[in-house]
N, C-alpha and C positions, 0 to 999 in steps of 0.2 A: 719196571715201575713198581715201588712200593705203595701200599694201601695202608692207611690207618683207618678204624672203621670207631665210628659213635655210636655207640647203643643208649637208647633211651625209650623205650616202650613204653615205660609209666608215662610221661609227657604227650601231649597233644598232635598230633603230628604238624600243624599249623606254628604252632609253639616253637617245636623243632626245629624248622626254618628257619624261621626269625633269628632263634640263637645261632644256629650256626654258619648265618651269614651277617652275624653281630649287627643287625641292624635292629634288635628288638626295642632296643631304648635309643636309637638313631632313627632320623627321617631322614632319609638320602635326599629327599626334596629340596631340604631345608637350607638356606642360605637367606644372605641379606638381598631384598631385591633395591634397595637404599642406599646401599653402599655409595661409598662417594667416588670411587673409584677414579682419582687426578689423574692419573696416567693417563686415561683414556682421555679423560678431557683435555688433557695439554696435546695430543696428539690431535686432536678435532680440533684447538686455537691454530696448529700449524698446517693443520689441512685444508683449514677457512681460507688460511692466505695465498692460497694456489691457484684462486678464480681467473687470473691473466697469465699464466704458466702453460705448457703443450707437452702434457703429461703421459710416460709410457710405463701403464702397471708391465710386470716382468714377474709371472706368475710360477708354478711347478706340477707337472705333467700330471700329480693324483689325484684322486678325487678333492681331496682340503683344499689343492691348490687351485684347483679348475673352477670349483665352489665359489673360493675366497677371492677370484679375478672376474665372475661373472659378476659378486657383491659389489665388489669397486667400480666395473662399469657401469652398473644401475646406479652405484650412490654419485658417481660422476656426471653421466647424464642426467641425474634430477638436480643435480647442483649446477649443470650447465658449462661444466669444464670440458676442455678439450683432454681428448686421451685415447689412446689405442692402448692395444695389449699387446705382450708378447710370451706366449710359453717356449724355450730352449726344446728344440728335439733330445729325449732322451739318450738313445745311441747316436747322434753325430754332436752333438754338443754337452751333452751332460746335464747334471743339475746347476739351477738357477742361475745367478747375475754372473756374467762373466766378461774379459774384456773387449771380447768382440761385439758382443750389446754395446757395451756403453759406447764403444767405437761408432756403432748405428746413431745411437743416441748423440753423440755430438754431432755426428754427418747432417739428421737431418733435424736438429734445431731443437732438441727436444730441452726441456729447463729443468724437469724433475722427474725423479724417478720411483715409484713407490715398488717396492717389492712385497710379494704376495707369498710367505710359507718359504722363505728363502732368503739371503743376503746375510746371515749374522758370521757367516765362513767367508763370505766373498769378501774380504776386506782389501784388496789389490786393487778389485773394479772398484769397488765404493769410493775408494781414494783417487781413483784416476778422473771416477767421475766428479768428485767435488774439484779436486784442482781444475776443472774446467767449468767450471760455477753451476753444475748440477745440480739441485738439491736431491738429498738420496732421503728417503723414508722409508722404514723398514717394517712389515706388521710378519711376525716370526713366532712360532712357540718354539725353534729346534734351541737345542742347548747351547751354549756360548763364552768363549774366554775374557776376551777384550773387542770394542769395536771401536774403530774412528770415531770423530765425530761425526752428526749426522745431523741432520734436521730435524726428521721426527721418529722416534720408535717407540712400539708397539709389541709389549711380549707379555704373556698373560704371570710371569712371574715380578712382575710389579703391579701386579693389582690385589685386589683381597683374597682370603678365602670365600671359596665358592665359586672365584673366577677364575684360582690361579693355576688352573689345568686344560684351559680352552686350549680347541685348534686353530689356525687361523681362520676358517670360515667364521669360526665363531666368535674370535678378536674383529676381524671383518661387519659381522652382525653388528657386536656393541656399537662399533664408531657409528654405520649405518642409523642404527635406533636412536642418535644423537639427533638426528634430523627429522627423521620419518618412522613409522611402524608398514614393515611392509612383512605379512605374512607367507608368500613367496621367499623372500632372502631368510626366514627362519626354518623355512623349507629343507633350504639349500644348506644352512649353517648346521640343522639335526643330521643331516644324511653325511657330511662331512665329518663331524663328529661321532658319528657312529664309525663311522671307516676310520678313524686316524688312531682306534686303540687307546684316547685318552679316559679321564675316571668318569666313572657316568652317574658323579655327585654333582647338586646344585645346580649351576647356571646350563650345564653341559646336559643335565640329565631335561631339564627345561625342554632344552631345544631339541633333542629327540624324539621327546614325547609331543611336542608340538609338530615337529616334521610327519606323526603319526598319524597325528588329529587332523592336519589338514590336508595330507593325503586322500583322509578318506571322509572327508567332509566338505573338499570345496578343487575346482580344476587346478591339479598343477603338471600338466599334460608333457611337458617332456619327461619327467620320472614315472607317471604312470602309464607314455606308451610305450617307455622298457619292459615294463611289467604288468601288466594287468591285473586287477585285485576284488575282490568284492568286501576283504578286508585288509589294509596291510597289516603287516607286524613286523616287528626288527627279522625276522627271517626272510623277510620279501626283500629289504632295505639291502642286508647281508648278503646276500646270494644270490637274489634277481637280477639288484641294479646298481651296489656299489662295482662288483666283478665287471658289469661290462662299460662304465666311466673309465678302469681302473685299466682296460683292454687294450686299447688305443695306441697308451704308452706304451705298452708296454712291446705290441707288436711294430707298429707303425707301418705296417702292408698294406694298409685300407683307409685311414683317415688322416688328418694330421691334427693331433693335440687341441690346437688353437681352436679349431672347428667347434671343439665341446661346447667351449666359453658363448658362442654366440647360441649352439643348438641349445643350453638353458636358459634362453631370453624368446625361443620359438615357439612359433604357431600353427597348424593347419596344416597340408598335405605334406611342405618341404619337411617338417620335425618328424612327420612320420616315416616317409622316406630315412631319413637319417636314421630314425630308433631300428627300423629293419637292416641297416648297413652293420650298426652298431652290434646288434644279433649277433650278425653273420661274423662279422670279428669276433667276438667272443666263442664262438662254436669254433674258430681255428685253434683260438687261444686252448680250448679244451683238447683239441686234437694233440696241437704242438708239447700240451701237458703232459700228453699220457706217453708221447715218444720220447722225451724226455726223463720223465722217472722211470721208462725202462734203460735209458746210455745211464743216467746215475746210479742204477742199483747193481750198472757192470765195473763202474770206473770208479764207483766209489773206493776210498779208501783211509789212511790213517789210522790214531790207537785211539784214545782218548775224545779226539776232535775229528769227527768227519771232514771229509773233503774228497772233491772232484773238479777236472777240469776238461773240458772236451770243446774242439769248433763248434758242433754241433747243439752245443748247450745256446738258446737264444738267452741275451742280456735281458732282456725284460720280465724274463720269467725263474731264473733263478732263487728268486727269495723265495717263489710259491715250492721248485721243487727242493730245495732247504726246508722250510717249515714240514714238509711232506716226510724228507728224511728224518728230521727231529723225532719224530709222532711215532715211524718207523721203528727207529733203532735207538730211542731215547741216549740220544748223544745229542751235542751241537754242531750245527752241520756247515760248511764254507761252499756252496756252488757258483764256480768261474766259469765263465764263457771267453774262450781264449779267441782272438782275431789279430791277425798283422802283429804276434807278438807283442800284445797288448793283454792282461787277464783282469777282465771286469765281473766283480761277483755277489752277491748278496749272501749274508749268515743268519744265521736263526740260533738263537741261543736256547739252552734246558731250563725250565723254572728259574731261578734266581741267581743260574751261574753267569757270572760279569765279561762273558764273552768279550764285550767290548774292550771295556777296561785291560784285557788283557791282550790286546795285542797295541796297546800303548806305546811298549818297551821298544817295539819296531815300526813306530810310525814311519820313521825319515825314507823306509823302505818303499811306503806307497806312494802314488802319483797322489790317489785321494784317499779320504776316510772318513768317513760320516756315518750317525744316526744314534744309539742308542743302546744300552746293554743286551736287550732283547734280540736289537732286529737291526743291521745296518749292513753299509755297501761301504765295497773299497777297491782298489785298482791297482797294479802293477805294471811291471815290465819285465822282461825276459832277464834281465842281470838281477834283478833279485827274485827271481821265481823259487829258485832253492833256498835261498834266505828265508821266504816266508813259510815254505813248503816244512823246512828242518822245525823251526820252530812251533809250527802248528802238531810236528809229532812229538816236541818236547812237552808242549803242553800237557798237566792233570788235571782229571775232572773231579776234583777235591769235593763234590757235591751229587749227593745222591736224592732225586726228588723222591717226595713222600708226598702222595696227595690225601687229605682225610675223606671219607664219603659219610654218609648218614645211612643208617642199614635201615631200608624197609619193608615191610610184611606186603603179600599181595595183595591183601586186601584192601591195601591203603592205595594201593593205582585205581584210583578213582579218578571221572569226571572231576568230579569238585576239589578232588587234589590238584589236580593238573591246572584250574584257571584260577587257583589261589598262586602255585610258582607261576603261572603267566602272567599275572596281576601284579608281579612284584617286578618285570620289565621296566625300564631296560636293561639285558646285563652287560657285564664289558670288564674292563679293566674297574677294580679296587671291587667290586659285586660281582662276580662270576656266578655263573648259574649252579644249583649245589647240585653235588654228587652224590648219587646212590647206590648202596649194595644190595643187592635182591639175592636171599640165598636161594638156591637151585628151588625154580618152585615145578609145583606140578605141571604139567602140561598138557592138557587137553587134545590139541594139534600140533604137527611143526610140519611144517613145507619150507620151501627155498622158493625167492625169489627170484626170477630167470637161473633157474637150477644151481643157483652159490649161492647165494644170500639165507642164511637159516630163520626163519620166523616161525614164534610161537607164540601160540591162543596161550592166553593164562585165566584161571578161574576168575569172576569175575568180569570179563570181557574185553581184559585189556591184552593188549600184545605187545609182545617184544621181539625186535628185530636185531640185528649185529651186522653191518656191513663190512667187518675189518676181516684179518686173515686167518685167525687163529682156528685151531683144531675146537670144535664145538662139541667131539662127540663125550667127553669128558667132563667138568666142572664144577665147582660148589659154590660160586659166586657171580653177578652178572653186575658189573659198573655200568651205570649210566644216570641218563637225565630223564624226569617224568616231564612228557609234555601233552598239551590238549593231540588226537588223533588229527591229522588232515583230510583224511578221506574217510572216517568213520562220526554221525551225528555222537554228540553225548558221550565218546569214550577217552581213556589216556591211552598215552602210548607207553614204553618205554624202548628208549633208543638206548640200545649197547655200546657204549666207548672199549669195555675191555671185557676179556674172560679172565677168569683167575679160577 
């Protein structure tokens, strides 16, 4: 990884920020809350007309989707429609509408079918189920070529700026707030869109900082008996309680899927019961991680483009140890979970290299292919395994990341530094939180934590830790982020991403 570093010492260090996360003369806030936004509204004229219809949302195993189908139940039961849900198991069925649903869907009468973070690829089922007089409605953000006709759709790229980067919880929300204000479903719509990596400008950043606030101002008891808080903040959201929504699917040893959708509508002993199952899933999932990134850092392989394939790689967890390897070995990474010669895998791409886009050339090769330049899944079968395998080591990585940081003095790891960048929350996709260079400073103390982890007193009273792998006994530079201390009153931290 290359570093570019800004120096600017005459400037304010307050100043600093602003500029270098160009928001000094931008309010991320800011958007139309007036917008007239038709789309949504023609989608609500066709969703009025469904009040004698026996409706099955057909939602998607992640948190956006599990969010965006507990939404539609609530907004269905206040409307007084009939409707069940259905989330597809991930490993025996796959992602979203397919034609065994809709097969269910004619068997037992159903007349319309709203799909939730899902259907703009299914256009086979979609078709099978209109020519059986289904109506299909679709509320989607994934990306899309052509679709059949449909009844009604719902994609945040037909609406304005300010909206036109929602998740679907958050498309979900809009139609919802057509009807009613329910501070619960804005809950649900912030915590989805915090988990779906969409921009965290405007109507999206709304709903974050709203899922924040009433978190910790009013009961919304199934997210907060994942987590317990005396205050949350996007790190609670991130890594408390989006990872164990996210669990489920991904293991499916413990719960199934569908369970989520009604445990976000719970109360009282049963919801606690379930948040301690939900736990206990996620502490496998962490288990199953860690044996994991140890088969990929033996099976890895490839020039350019990582990749690995092993039985023993679980399907639900591969994109996390991909992103793992990206972070690792700053390549883009491909992890398969091979079964019954079948290879299902998730990729993770390097800053702005178009991973996606480039296995294009050999689509007709996979069963599937879906999601996004960054981060998407795909499938095969044993006759093209070396087709895609050869290609993936023709691949160049024509693209060398360069990230900038802001170089700061120790004296600026202050308190008041630290809850001015926390003040500027939420970060995410198009705001990422800025980076810092700290040249080699004095050190007071340095200990390790559980005897690896190196940490050090800095003048001043702030400390800095490094949880990564690198040789520490050497350096002239420390990257990371200043943040408020967790377990220290009144001080900053600084958390190390790299040594240089």
């Amino acid at each position: 990884m290359k570093y570019e570093f800004l120096n600017d010492t005459a400037t304010q260090f307050q100043d600093r920020v602003l500029s270098f996360l160009k928001i000094a003369d931008r309010d991320p806030d800011e958007y139309d809350r007036n917008a007239a936004l038709s789309a949504l509204r023609r989608f609500g004229e066709a969703f009025d007309t469904l009040q004698n219809d026996r409706i099955l949302l057909v939602g998607d195993y992640d948190c956006d989707g599990i969010c965006a189908t507990n939404i539609l139940v609530r907004l269905c039961e206040k409307r007084g429609y009939k409707a069940n849900y259905y989330i597809p198991s991930r490993h025996k069925e796959g992602y979203g509408l397919n034609l065994s649903i809709v097969d269910n869907a004619i068997k037992y009468g159903f007349t319309a079918l709203i799909c939730l973070d899902n259907g703009v690829k299914a256009n086979e089922a979609v078709e099978k189920a209109a020519a059986h007089g289904i109506k299909v409605l679709i509320i989607d953000h994934h990306e899309y070529d052509e679709l059949p006709p449909l009844y009604a759709f719902l994609h945040p790229a037909l609406l304005e700026e300010g909206y036109n980067d929602c998740c679907t919880a958050g498309l979900s929300c809009l139609l919802y707030d057509l009807y009613d204000q329910d501070p619960v479903v804005h809950t649900y719509a912030g915590l989805a869109t915090l988990a779906d990596a969409v921009t965290v400008f405007g109507y999206n950043r709304r709903l974050i900082k709203e899922a924040l606030h009433n978190l910790n101002t009013m009961s919304v008891e199934p997210l907060q008996a994942l987590a317990p808080s005396s205050e949350y903040t996007c790190y609670d959201l991130s890594y408390q309680i989006i990872p164990k929504i996210n669990a489920v699917a991904r293991l499916e040893n413990g719960a199934n899927v569908n369970m989520l959708v009604k445990y976000l509508s719970s109360s009282g002993s049963e919801l606690y019961g379930f948040a301690k199952q939900l736990e206990e899933i996620n502490e496998q999932r962490k288990e199953l991680t860690k044996k994991m990134l140890g088969y990929a850092d033996t099976e890895l392989t490839g020039n350019d483009i990582l990749y690995a394939s092993d039985s023993r790689f679980e399907e639900g967890l591969c994109g996390i140890i991909a992103g793992r390897m990206v972070s690792l070995y700053q390549k883009p990474c491909l992890i398969l979970s091979e079964k019954d010669g079948i290879y299902k895998g998730s990729a993770r791409s390097l800053g702005e290299y178009p991973f996606f886009s480039k296995m294009l050339p050999i689509r007709e090769s996979f069963l599937t292919l879906g999601g996004h330049e960054a981060a998407f899944g795909l499938s095969f079968d044993e006759e093209h395994r070396d087709t895609v395998l050869r290609y993936l080591d023709s691949l160049e990585l024509d693209y060398e990341p360069v990230k900038t940081c802001l170089t700061v003095a120790p004296e600026e790891l202050t308190y008041e530094n630290a809850l001015f960048i926390a003040g500027l929350e939420p970060y995410g996709t198009g705001l990422t939180r800025p980076l810092f260079a700290l040249k080699r400073p004095a050190v007071l103390r340095e200990y390790r934590i559980k005897n690896r982890y190196p940490k050090w007193l800095l003048p001043g009273g702030a400390e800095a830790v490094y949880f990564g792998e690198k040789d520490v006994s050497s350096f002239e530079y420390l990257i990371g982020h200043i943040e408020i201390d967790r377990y220290h009153k009144n001080r900053a931290s600084f958390l190390v991403q790299d040594v240089i």
